[in-house]
C-alpha positions in Angstrom: 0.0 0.0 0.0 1.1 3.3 -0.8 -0.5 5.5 1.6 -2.9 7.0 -0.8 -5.9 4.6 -0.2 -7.0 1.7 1.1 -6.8 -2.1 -0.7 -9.1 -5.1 -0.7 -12.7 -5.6 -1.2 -14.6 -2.5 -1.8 -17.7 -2.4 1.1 -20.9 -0.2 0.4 -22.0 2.0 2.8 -24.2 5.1 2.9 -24.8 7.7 5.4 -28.0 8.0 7.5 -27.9 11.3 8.5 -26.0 14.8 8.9 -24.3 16.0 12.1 -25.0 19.5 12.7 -22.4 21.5 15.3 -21.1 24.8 15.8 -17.4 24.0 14.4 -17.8 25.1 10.1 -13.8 24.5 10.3 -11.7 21.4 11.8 -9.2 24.1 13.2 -11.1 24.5 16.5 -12.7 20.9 16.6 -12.2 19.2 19.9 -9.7 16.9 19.9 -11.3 14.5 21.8 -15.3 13.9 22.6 -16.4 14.7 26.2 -13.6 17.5 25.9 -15.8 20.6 26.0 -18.7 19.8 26.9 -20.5 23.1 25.8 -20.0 21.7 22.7 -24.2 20.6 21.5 -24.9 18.6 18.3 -27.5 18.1 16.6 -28.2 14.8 14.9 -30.8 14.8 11.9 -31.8 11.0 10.9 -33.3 10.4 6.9 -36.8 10.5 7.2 -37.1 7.6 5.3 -35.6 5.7 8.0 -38.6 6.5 10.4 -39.0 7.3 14.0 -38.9 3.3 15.4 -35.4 3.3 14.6 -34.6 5.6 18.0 -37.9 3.8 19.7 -35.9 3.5 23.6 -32.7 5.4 22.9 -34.4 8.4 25.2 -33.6 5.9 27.7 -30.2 5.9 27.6 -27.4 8.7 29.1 -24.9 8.2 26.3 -24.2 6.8 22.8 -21.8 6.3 20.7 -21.8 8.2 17.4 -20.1 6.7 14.2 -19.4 9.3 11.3 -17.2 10.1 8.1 -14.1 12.1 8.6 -15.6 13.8 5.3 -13.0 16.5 5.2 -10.2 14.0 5.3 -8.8 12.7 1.6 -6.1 10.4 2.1 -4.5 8.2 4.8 -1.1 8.0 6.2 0.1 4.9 8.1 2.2 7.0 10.3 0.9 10.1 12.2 2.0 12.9 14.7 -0.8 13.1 17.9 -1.0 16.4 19.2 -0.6 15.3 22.7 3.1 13.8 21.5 4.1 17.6 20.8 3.5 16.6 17.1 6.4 15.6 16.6 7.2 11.9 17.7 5.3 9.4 14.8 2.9 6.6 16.0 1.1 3.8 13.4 -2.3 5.4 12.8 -3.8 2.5 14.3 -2.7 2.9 17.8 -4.1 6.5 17.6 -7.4 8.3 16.8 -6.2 10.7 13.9 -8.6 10.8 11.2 -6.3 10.2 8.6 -7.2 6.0 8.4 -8.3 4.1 5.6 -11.4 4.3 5.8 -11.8 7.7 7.5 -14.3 6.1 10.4 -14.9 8.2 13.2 -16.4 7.4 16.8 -17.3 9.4 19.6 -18.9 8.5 22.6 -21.4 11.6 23.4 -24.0 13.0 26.0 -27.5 12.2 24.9 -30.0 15.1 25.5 -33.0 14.5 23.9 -34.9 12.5 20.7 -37.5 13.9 19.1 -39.1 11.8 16.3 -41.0 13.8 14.1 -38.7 14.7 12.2 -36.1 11.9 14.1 -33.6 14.6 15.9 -31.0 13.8 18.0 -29.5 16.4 20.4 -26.2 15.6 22.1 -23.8 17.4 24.5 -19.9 17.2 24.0 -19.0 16.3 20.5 -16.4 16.9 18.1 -17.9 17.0 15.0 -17.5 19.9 12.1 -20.7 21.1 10.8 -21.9 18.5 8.0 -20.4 15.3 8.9 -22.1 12.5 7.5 -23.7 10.3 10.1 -23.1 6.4 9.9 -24.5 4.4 12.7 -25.6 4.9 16.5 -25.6 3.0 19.3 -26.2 3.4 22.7 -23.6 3.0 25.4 -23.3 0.0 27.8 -21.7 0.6 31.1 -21.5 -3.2 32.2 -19.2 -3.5 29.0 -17.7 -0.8 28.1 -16.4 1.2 31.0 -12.9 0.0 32.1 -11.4 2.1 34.9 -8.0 -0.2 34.8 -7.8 0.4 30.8 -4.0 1.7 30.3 -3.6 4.3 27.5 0.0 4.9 27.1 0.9 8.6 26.3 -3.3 8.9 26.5 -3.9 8.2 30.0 -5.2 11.4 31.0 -7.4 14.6 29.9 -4.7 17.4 28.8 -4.5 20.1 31.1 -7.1 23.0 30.4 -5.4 26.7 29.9 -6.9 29.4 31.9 -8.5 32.0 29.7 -8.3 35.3 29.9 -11.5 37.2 28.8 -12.4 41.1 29.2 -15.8 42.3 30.0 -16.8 44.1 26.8 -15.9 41.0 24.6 -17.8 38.4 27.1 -20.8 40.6 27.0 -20.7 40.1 23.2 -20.2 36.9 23.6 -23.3 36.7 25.7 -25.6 38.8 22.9 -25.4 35.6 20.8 -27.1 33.5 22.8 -30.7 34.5 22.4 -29.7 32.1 19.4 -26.7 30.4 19.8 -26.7 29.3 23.8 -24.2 28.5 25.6 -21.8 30.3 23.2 -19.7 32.0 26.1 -18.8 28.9 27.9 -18.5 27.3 24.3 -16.1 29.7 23.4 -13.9 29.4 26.6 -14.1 26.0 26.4 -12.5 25.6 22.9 -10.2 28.5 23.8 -9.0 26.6 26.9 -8.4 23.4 24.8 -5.4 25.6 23.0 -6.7 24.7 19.1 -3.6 25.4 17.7 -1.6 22.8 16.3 0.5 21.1 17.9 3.8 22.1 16.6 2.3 25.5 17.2 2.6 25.0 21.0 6.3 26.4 21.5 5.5 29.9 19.5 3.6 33.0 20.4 1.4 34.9 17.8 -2.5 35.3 17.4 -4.5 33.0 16.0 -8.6 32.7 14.5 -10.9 30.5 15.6 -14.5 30.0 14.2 -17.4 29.1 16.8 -20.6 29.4 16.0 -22.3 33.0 14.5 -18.0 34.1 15.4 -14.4 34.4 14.6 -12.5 34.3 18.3 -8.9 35.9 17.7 -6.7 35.0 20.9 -3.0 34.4 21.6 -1.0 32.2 23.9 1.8 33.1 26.3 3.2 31.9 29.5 0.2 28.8 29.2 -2.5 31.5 29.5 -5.3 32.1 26.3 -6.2 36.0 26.2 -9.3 36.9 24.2 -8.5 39.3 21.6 -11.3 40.6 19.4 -14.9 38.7 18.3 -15.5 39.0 14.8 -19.2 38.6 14.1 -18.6 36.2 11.1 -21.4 38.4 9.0 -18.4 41.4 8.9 -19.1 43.5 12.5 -16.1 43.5 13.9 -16.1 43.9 17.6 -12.8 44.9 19.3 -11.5 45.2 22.2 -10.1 48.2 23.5 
């Protein structure tokens, strides 16, 4: 294999539904699910699949989401995780980079509420960019699933949140956008904590743009602290801060 695709047997498959988030780019995108868990989804089923297919799910705290990395055109066999410093290599299959042969995501993810008509699936900490094409559900199962004594190498633990530095002016327009986008404050100090940049991007100092929602967050990172910058309503206000 030469990296640019995957070999054997070709398998048919079809999505069954569109994620929709508040991440249009991957820059930003959680890195992990559970991660920020301001971070709502919004699951929209075919309506040709019908509302039985979530009959009982309502019942259940989490589930686990399986998706296209639709964004993602090629594979690699080796890969450089973020939480390495992006810079030590690792087989793609002993990581969770998009970049695999068949571009299969999963994310285990808060289940908030079903509604069936049309089937709508609301969820709470995702890592999804807007559009991804949905492939399967299925709900999670403590008794088989959860393993506190699971070792994860380098992955053991969450990565340390930054603290964020936010003036009042650009939180209070944060907070003006969430008549319809809630949450976005937290949302946006959540993914601003998280340190989006990449990882070989950690060592440097500079500004960088984030989108999140109706917004463009520009922010920069010194001495492991995030300061806000400027909120630039993505419709072309821009709202600065003095």
């Amino acid at each position: 294999m030469d990296g640019s695709g995957p070999a054997g047997e070709a398998v048919m498959m079809q999505s069954i539904g569109t994620i929709r988030s508040s991440f249009p780019d991957r820059f930003g995108i959680p890195r992990q699910p559970g991660l920020i868990p301001a971070a709502r989804a919004r699951v929209e089923l075919l309506p040709e699949l019908g509302s039985d297919v979530v009959r009982g799910l309502e019942a259940f705290s989490h589930v686990w989401v399986v998706f296209l990395f639709h964004q993602v055109d090629r594979w690699k066999p080796l890969v450089r995780p973020p939480r390495l410093g992006g810079t030590a290599k690792r087989g793609v299959f002993a990581t969770r980079s998009p970049y695999r042969p068949n571009r299969i995501g999963l994310s285990l993810v808060k289940l908030l509420a079903v509604e069936r008509d049309p089937v709508v699936i609301y969820v709470e900490g995702g890592d999804f960019v807007d559009g991804t094409p949905l492939l399967d559900l299925k709900p999670y199962l403590p008794y088989a699933e959860a393993r506190p004594d699971a070792r994860a190498d380098w992955a053991q633990d969450a990565p340390a949140a930054l603290p964020v530095d936010m003036s009042p002016e650009l939180e209070s327009q944060l907070l003006a956008y969430e008549e319809e986008h809630p949450r976005l404050r937290a949302l946006a100090e959540q993914v601003l904590a998280a340190d989006p940049r990449p990882a070989y991007a950690a060592a440097r100092t500079g500004r960088y743009v984030v989108r999140v929602g109706p917004v463009d967050l520009r922010f920069s990172v010194d001495g492991g602290r995030v300061a806000l910058l400027e909120v630039i309503d993505i419709a072309g206000r821009a709202r600065r801060d003095p």
